[in-house]
N, C-alpha and C positions, 0 to 999 in steps of 0.2 A: 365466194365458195364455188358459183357455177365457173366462174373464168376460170379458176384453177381446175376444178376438175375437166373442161372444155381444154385445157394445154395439156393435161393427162394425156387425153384422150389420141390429141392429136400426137405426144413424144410416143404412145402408143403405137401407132397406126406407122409411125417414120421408123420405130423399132423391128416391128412385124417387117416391114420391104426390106429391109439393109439383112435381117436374119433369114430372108427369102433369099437375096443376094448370096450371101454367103454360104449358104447350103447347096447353093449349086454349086461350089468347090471344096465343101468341106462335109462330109457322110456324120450323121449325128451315130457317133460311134457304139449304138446300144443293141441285143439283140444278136438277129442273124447279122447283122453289122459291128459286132464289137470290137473296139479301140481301148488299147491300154493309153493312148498316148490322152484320152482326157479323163486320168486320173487312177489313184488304185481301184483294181475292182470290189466290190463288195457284195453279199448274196442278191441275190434279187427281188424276191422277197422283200427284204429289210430297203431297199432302195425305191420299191413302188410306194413303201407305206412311206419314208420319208419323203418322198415327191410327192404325191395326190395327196396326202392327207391335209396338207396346209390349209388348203381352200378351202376342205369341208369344215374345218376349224374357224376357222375365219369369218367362213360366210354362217356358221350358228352362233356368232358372238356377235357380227351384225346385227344379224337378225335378234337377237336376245335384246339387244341393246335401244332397239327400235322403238317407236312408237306406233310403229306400225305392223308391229310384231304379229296380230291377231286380224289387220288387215286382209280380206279374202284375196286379192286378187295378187297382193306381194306373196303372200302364203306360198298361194300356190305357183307360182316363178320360185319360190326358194324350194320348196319340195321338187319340182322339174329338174333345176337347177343341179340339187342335191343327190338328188336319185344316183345320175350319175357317178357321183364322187365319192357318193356309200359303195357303191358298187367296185369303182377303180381301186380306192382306198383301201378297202380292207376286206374287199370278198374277193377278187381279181389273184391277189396275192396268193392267197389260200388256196385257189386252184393250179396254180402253178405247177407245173412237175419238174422234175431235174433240178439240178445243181449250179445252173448258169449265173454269171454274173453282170454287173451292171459297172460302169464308171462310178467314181463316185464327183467327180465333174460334172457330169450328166443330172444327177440326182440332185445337188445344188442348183442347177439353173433351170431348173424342173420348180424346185421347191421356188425360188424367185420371182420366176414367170408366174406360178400358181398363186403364191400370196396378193401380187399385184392386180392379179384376175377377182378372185375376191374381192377387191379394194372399187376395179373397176364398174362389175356388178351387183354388188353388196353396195356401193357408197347409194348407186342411182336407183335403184329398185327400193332400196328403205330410207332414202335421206335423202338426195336431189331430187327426184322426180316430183313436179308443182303438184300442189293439191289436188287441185285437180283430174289429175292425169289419169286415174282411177277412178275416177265418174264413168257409171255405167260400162264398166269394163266387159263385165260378159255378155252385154249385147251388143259385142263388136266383135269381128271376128279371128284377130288377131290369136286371141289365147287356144282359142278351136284350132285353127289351119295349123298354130307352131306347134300346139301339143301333138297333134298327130304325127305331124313331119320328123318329130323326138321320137316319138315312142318308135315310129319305123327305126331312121336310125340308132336308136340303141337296139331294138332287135337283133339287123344286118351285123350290130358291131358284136354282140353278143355271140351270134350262130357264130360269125368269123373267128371270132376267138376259140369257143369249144374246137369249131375245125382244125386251127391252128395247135391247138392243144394234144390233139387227138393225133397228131400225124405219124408221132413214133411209140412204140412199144416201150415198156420199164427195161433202159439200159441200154438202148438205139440211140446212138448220137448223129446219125447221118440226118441233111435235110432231104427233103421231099418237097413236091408242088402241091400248094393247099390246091383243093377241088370240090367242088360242090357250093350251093348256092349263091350269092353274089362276085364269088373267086370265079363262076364262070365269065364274068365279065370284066375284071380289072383285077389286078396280082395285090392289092391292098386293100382287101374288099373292107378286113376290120376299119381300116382308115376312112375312107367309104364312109359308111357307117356314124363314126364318130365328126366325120365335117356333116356329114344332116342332121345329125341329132341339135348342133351347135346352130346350122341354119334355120333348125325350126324353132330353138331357142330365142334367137334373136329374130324372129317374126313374134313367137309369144310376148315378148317384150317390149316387142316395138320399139329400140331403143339404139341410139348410135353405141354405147356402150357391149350391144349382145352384138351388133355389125364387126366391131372392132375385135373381139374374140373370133370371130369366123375369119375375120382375114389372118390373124395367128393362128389359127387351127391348120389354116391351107397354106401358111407361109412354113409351118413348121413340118406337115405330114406330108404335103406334095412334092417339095424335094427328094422326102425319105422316104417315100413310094415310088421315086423314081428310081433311087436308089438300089434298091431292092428289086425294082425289073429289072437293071442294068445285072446284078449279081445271078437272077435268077438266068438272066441270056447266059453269063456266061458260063453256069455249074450243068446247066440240063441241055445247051443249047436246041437245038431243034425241036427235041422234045415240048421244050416253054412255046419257043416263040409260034410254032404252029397252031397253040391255043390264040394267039392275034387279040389277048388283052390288052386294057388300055392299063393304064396307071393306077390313078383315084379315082375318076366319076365315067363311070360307064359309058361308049361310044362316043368321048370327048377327047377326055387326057388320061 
């Protein structure tokens, strides 16, 4: 069972680079980005709960299914975990404004990626990880430094989103440059945001499995925050580029 999931791990990790690859030639057509061509559109709305929700489903049927279900130290990595995906799933949605639409191409390989992430996280945190591996968990400092480093980033990804939210009036379709806090430093602050939440994740975790999701977090958002600088050069020019942000992580890229 570990070698299979260890070849998981790794078709994982070879899938992440090649969809890194290919994003730099091909824009994930959702958003201020949308593309008919991957697929009809559908509300949006109804395409975030069909993508995020797989995982949360997933990952409380692992956990149900557990024995380690009532376990402290899995518990709380599934709440961590979770938090998130309550939030993307089915409160994110609900705040939405407008009428915009989604691929429904996109929403499928959303929902794909998600279940398998589940599969990833949910197998090793309630089912592979040795006996062990949970001895004396809280007096290591693993769960301390990732929890923090989460709750920051989901903060950063949270303010970014209300920002984003916030940027037109009931009935304004034009865009605008998000502005104000972490947007002062990279044009994807939400994205920001959501690759730290993932990297304190995978410190809480300690685990190849929470590493392996971060490099798909950055394989998947770092293109499309490039993306999206490249679009915002060219709508506002001077305007943008005189702000001298970076991409995704602040004074890097």
């Amino acid at each position: 069972m570990q070698e299979t999931f260890d070849i998981f791990l790794i078709a994982m990790s070879v899938t992440a680079l090649l969809v890194f690859i290919a994003l730099q030639f091909f824009e994930a057509g959702y958003g201020y980005l949308f593309d008919r061509r991957y697929g009809p559109p559908i509300p949006n709305k109804t395409g975030w709960v069909m993508m995020e929700a797989p995982v949360f489903i997933m990952m409380c049927i692992l956990w149900a299914s557990s024995e380690r279900m009532w376990q402290a130290a899995p518990l709380v990595l599934f709440l961590i975990f979770q938090s998130h995906y309550l939030q993307r799933s089915f409160i994110f949605p609900l705040l939405m404004r407008g009428n915009s639409k989604m691929p429904l191409g996109i929403v499928l390989m959303g929902m794909t990626f998600n279940t398998l992430n589940a599969l990833m996280q949910g197998g090793w945190i309630f089912y592979l990880a040795p006996d062990d591996y949970y001895a004396d968990w809280f007096s290591r400092p693993y769960i301390y430094i990732g929890g923090v480093i989460f709750l920051a980033g989901m903060a950063i990804n949270l303010h970014s989103d209300h920002i984003i939210r916030h940027l037109r009036k009931p009935g304004d379709t034009r865009h605008y440059i998000p502005r104000g806090g972490m947007f002062r430093y990279v044009s994807s602050a939400n994205y920001f945001g959501e690759l730290t939440e993932w990297i304190g994740f995978a410190i809480a975790s300690w685990s190849w499995s929470g590493v392996v999701f971060v490099l798909w977090t950055f394989a998947n958002l770092a293109p499309r925050a490039a993306s999206l600088r490249r679009r915002y050069e060219q709508e506002f020019g001077e305007e943008f580029t005189c702000l001298k942000r970076k991409r995704i992580i602040p004074f890097i890229y």
